[in-house]
KOLVEX-397964 format. One record per residue: x, y, z of N, C-alpha, C, O, CB in turn. Coordinates in Angstrom, 1 decimal. Glycine has a CB too. Example, Ala and Ser with C-alpha at 12.3 -4.5 7.8 and 13.67 -1.06 7.14 Angstrom:
@n_east=13.2&n_north=-5.7&n_up=7.8&ca_east=12.3&ca_north=-4.5&ca_up=7.8&c_east=13.2&c_north=-3.3&c_up=7.8&o_east=14.2&o_north=-3.3&o_up=8.5&cb_east=11.3&cb_north=-4.5&cb_up=9.0
@n_east=12.8&n_north=-2.2&n_up=7.1&ca_east=13.7&ca_north=-1.1&ca_up=7.1&c_east=12.9&c_north=0.0&c_up=7.9&o_east=13.4&o_north=1.1&o_up=8.0&cb_east=14.1&cb_north=-0.6&cb_up=5.7
//
This chain:
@n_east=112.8&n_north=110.3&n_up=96.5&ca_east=112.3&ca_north=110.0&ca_up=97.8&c_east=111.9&c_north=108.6&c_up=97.8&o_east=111.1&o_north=108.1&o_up=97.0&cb_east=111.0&cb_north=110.9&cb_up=98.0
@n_east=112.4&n_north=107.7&n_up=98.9&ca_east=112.0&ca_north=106.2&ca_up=99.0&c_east=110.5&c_north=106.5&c_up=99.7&o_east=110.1&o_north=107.6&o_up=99.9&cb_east=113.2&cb_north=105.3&cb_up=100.0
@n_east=109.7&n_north=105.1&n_up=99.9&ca_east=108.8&ca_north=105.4&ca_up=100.9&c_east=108.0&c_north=103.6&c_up=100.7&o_east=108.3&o_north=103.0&o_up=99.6&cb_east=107.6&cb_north=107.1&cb_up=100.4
@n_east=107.6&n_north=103.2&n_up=101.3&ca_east=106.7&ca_north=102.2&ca_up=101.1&c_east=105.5&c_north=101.9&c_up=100.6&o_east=104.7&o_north=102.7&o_up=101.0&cb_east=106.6&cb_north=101.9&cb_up=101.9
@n_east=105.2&n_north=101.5&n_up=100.1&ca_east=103.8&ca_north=101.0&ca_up=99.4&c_east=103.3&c_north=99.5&c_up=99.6&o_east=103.7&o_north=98.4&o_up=99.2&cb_east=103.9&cb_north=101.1&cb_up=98.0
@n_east=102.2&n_north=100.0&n_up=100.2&ca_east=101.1&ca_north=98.5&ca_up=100.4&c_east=100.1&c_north=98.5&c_up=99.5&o_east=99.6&o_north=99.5&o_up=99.2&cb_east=100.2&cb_north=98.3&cb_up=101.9
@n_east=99.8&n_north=97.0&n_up=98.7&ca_east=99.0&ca_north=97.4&ca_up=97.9&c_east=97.5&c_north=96.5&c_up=98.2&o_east=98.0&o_north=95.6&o_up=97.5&cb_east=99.8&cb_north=97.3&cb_up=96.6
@n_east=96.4&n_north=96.1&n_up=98.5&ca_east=95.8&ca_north=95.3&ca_up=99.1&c_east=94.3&c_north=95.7&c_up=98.2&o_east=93.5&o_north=96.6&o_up=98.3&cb_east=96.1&cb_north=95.5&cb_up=100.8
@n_east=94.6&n_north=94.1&n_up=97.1&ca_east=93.5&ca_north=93.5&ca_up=96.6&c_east=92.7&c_north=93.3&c_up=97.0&o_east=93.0&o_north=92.8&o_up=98.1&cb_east=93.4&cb_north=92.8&cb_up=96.3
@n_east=90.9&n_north=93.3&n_up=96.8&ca_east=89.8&ca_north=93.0&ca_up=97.0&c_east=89.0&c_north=92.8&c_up=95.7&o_east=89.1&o_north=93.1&o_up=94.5&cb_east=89.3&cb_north=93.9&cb_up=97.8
@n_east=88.3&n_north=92.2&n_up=96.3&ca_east=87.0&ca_north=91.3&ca_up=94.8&c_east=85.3&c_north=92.6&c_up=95.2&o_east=84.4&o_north=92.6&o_up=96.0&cb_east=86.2&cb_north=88.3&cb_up=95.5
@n_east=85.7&n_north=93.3&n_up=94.1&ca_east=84.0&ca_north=94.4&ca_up=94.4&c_east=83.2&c_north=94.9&c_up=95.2&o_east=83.5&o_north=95.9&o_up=95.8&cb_east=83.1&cb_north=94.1&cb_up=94.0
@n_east=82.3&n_north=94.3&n_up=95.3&ca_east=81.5&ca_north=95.2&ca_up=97.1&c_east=81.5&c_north=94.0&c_up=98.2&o_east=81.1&o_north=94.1&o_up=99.4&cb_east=79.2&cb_north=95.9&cb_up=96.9
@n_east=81.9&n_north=93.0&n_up=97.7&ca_east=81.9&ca_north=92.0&ca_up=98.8&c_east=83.1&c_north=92.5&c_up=99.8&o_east=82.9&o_north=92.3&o_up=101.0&cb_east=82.1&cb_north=90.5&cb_up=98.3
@n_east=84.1&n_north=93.0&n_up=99.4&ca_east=85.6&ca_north=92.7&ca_up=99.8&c_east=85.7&c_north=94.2&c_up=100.2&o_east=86.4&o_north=94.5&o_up=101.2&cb_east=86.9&cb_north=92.0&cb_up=98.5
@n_east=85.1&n_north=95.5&n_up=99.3&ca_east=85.9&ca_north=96.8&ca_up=99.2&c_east=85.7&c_north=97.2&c_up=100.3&o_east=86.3&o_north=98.2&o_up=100.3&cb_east=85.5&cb_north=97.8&cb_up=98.1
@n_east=85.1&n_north=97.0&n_up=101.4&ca_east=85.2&ca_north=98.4&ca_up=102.1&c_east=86.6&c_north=97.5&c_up=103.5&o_east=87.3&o_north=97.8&o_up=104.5&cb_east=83.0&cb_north=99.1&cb_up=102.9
@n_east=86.4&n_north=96.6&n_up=103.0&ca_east=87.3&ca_north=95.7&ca_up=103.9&c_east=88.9&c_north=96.3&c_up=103.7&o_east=89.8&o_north=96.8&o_up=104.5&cb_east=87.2&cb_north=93.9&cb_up=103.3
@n_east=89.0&n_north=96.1&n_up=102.3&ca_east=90.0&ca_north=96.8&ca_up=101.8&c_east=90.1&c_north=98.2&c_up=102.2&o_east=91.2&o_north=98.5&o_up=102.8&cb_east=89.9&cb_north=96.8&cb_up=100.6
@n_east=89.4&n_north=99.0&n_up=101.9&ca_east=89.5&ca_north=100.5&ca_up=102.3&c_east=89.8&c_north=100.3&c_up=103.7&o_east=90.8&o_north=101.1&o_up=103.9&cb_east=88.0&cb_north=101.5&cb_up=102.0
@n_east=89.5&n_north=99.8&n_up=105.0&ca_east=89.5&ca_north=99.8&ca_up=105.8&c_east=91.0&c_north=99.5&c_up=106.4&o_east=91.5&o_north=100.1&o_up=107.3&cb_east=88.5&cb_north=99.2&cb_up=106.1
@n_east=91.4&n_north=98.5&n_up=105.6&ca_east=92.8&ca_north=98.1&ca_up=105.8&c_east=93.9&c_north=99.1&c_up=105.7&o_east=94.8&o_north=99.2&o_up=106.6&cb_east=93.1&cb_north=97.0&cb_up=104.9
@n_east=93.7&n_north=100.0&n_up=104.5&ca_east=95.0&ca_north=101.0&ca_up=104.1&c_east=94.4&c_north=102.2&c_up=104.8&o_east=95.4&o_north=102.9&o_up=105.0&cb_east=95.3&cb_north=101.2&cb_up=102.3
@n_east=93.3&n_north=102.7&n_up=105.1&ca_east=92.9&ca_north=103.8&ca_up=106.2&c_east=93.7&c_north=103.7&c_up=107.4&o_east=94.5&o_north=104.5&o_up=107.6&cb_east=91.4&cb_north=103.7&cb_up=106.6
@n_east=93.4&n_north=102.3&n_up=108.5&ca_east=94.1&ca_north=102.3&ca_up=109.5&c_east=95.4&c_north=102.2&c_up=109.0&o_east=96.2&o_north=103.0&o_up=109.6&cb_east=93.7&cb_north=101.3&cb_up=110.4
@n_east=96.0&n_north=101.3&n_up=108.0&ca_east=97.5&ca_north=101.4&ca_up=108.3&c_east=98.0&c_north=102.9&c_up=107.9&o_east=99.1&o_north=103.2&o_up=108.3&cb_east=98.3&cb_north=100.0&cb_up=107.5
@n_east=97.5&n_north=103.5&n_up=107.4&ca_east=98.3&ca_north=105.0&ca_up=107.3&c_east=97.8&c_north=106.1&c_up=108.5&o_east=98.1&o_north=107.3&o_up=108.4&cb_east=97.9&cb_north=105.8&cb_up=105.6
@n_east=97.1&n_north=105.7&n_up=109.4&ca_east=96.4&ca_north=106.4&ca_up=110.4&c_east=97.4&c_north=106.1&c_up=111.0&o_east=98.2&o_north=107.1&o_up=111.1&cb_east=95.1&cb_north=106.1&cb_up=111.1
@n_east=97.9&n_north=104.6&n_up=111.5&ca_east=98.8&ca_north=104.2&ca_up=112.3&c_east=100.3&c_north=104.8&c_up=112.3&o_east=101.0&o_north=105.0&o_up=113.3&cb_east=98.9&cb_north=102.9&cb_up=112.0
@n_east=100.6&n_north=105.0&n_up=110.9&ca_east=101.9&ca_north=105.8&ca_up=110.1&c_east=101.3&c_north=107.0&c_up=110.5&o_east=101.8&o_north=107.3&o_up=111.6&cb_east=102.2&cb_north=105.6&cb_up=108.1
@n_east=100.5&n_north=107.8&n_up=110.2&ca_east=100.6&ca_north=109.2&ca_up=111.1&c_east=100.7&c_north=109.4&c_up=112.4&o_east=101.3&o_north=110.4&o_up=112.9&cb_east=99.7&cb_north=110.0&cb_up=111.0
@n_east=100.2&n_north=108.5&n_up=113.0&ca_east=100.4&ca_north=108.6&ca_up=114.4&c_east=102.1&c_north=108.3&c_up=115.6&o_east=102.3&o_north=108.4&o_up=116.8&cb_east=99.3&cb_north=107.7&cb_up=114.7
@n_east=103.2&n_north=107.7&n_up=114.3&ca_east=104.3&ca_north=107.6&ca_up=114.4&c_east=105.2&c_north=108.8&c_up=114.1&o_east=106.3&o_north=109.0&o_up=114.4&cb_east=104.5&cb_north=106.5&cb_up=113.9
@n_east=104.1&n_north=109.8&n_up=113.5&ca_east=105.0&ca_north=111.4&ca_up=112.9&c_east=105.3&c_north=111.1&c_up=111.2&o_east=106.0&o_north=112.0&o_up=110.7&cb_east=107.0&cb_north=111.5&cb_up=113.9
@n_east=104.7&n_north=109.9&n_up=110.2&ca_east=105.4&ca_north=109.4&ca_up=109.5&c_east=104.4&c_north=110.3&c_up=108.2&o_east=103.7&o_north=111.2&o_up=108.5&cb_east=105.6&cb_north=107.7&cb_up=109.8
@n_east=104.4&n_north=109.9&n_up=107.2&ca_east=103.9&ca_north=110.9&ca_up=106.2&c_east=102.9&c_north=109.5&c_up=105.7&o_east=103.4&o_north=108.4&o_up=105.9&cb_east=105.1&cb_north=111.8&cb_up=105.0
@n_east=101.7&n_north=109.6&n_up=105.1&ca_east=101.1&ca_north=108.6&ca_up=104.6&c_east=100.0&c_north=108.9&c_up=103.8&o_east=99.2&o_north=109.7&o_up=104.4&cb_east=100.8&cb_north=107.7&cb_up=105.4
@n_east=99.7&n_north=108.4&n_up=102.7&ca_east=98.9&ca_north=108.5&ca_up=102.2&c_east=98.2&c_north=107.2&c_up=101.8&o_east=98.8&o_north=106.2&o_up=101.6&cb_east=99.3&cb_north=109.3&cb_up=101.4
@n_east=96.3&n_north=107.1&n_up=101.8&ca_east=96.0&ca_north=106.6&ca_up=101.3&c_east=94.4&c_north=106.4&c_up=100.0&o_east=93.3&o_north=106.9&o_up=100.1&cb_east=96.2&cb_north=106.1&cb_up=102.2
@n_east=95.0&n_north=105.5&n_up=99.1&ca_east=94.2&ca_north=105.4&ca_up=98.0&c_east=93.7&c_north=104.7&c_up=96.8&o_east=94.5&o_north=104.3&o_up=96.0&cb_east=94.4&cb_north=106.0&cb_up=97.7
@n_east=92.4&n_north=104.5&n_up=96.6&ca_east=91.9&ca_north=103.5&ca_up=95.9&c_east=92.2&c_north=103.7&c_up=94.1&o_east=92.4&o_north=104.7&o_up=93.5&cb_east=90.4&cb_north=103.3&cb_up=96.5
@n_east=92.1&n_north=102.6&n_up=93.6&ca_east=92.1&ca_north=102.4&ca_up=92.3&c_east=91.6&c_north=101.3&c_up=91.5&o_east=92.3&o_north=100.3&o_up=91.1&cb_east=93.2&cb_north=102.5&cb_up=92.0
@n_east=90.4&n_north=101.4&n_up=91.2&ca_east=89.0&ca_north=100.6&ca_up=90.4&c_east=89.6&c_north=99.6&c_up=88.9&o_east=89.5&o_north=100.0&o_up=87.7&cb_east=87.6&cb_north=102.3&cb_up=89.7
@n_east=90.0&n_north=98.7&n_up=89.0&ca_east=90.4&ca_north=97.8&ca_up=87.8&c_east=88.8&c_north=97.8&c_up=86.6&o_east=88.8&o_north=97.9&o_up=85.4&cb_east=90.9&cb_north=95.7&cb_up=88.7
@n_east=87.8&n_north=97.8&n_up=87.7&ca_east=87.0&ca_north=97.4&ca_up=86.4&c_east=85.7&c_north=98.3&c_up=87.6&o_east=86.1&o_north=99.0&o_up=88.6&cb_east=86.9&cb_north=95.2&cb_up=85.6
@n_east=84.2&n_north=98.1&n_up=87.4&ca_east=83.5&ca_north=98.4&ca_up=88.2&c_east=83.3&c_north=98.2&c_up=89.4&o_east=82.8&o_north=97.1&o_up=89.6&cb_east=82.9&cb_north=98.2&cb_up=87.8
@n_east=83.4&n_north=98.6&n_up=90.2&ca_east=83.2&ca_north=97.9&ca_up=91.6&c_east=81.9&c_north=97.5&c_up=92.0&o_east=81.7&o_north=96.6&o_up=92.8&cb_east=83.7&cb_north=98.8&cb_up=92.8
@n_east=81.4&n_north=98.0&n_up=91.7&ca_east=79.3&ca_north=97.4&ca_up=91.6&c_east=79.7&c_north=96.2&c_up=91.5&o_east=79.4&o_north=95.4&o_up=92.4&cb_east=78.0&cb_north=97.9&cb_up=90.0
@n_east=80.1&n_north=96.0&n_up=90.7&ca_east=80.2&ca_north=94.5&ca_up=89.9&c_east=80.8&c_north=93.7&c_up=90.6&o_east=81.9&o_north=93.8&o_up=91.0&cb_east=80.9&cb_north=94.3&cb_up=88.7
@n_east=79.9&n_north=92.7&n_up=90.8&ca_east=80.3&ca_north=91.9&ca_up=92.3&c_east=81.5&c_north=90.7&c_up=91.6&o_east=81.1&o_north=90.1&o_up=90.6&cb_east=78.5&cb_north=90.8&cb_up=93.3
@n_east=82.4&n_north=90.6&n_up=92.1&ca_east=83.8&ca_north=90.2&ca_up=92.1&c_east=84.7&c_north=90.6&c_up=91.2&o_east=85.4&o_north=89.8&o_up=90.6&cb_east=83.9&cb_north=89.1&cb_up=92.2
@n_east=84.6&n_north=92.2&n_up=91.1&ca_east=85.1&ca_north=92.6&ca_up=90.0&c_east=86.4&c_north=92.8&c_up=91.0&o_east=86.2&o_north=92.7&o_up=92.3&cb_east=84.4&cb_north=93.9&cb_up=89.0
@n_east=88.0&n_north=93.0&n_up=90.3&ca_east=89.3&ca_north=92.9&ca_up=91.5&c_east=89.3&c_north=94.5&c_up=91.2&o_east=89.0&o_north=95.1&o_up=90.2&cb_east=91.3&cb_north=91.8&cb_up=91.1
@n_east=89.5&n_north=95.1&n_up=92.7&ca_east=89.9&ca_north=97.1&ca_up=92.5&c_east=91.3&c_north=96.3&c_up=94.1&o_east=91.4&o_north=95.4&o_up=95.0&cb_east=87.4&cb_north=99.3&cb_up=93.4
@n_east=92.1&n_north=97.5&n_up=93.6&ca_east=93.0&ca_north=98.1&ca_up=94.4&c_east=93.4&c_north=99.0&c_up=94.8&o_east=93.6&o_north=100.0&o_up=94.1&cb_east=93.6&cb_north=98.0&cb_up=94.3
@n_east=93.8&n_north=98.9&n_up=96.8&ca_east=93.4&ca_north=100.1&ca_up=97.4&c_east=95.3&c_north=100.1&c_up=97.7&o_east=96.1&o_north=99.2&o_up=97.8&cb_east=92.0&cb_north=100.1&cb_up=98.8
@n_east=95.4&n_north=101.4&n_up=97.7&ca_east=96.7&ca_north=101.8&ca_up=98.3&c_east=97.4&c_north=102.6&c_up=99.7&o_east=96.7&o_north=103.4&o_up=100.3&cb_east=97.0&cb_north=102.4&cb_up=97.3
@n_east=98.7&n_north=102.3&n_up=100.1&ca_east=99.1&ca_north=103.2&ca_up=101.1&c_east=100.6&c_north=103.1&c_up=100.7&o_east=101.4&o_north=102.2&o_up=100.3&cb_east=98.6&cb_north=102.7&cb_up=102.8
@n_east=100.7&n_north=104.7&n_up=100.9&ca_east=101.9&ca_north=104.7&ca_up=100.7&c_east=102.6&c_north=105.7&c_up=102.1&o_east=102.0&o_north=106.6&o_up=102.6&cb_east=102.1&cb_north=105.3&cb_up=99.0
@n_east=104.0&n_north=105.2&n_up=102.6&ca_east=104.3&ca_north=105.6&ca_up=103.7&c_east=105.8&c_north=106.1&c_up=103.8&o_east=106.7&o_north=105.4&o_up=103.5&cb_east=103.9&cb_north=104.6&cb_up=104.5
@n_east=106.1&n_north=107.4&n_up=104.3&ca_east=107.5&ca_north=107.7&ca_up=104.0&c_east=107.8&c_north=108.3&c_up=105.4&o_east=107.0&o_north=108.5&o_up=106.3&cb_east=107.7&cb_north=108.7&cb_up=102.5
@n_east=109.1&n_north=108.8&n_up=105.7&ca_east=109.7&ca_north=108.9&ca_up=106.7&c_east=109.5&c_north=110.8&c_up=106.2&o_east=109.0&o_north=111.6&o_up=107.0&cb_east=111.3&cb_north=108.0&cb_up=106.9
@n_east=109.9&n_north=111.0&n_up=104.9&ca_east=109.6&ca_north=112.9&ca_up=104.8&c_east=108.0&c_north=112.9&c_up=103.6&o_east=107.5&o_north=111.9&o_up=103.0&cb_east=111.6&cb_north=114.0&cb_up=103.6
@n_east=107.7&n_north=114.5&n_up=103.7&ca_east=106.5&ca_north=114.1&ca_up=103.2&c_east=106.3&c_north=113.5&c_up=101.5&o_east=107.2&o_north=113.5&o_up=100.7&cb_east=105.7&cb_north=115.2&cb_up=103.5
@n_east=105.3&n_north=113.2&n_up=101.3&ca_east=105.0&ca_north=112.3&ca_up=100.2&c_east=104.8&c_north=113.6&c_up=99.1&o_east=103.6&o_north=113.6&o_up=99.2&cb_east=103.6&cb_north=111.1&cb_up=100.4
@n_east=105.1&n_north=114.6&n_up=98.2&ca_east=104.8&ca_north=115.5&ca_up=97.5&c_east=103.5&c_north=114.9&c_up=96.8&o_east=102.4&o_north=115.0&o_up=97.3&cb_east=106.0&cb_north=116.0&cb_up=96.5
@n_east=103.6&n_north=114.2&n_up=95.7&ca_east=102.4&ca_north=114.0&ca_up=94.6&c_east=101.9&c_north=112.7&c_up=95.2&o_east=102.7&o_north=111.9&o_up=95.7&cb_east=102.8&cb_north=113.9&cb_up=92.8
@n_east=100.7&n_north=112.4&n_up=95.0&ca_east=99.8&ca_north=111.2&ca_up=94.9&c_east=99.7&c_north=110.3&c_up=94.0&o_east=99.3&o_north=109.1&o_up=94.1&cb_east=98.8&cb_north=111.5&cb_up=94.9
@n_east=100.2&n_north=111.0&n_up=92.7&ca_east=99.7&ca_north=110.4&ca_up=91.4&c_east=100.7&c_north=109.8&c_up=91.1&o_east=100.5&o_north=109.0&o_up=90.2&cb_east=99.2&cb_north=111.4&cb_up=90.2
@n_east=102.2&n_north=109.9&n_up=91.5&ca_east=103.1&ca_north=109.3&ca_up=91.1&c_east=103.9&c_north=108.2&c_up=91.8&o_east=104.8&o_north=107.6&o_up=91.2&cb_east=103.6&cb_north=110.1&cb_up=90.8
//
């Protein structure tokens, strides 16, 4: 299954919810085209920790997306 992936860096609690915010709407936007999307974060180091780098994800496909984890 092909599908897209955005992947969109932020620096800890300064940046994270900025981030979360970014890959929320863009996979809102992908459902609202009929499109399959998922989205989800992944913590490099603490996110407390002010400019620690976490990355958030969206992934977006034309059929549905089976697993998350992969």
């Amino acid at each position: 299954m092909a599908y897209t992936e955005l992947t969109v860096w932020t620096r800890g609690i300064i940046m994270d919810k900025e981030g979360r915010d970014i890959v929320n709407s863009v996979a809102a936007a992908a459902r609202l085209e009929g499109k399959s999307a998922q989205a989800m974060e992944n913590y490099v180091d603490n996110p407390d920790r002010t400019n620690a780098p976490t990355r958030k994800y969206c992934r977006i496909s034309d059929d549905e997306i089976e697993n998350a984890l992969t």
